[in-house]
N, C-alpha and C positions, 0 to 999 in steps of 0.2 A: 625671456623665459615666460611663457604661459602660464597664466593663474587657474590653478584645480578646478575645480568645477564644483559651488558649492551642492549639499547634499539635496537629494530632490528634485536635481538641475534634470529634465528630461533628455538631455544630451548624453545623461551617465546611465543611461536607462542600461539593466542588466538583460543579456542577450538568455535567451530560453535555453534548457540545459536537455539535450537530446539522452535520455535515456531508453534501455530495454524495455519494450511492453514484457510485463511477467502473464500475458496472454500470450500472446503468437510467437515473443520472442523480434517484435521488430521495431522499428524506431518509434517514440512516445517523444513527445513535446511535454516535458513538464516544465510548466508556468501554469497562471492563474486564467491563459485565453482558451487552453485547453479542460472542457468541463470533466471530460474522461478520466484524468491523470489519474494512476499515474497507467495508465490502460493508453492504448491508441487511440480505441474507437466503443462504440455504445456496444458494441457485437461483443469485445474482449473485455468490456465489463460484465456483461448478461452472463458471457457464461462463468466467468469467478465467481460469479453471486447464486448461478443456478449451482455448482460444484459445492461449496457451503453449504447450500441450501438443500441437497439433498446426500448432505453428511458424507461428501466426496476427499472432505479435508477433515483431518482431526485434529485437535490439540492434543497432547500427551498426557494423560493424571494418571495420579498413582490409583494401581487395581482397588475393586472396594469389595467387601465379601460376599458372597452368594444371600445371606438373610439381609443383605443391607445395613446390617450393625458395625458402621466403619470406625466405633472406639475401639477394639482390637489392633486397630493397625494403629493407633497413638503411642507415639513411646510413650515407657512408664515416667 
């Protein structure tokens, strides 16, 4: 019987886990050789970051009032 392979050992090295780019939608290498990740390529990072960047994505918060006084929306 063959003895485990202690931890560490480069023989156990973990194989790269092929995920979706959430750019193009096509295969991503995420590991640490990939500087992209979890993106394909430098191309499907620019443009997430230009999409952000020109308020193409939103997060959701709750509405705030017309004069900007949002203690009205505090529950009592």
């Amino acid at each position: 019987m063959p003895k485990p392979n202690p931890p560490g050992n480069p023989e156990q090295a973990i194989a790269p886990r092929i995920i979706r780019c959430p750019g193009c939608g096509g295969d991503s290498v995420y590991a640490a050789s990939n500087p992209f990740r979890p993106f394909c390529s430098e191309r499907c990072r620019g443009a997430d970051f230009g999409a952000w960047a020109s308020e193409g994505y939103r997060v959701a918060a709750p509405p705030t009032s017309p004069d900007g006084d949002d203690s009205e929306l505090l529950p009592d």
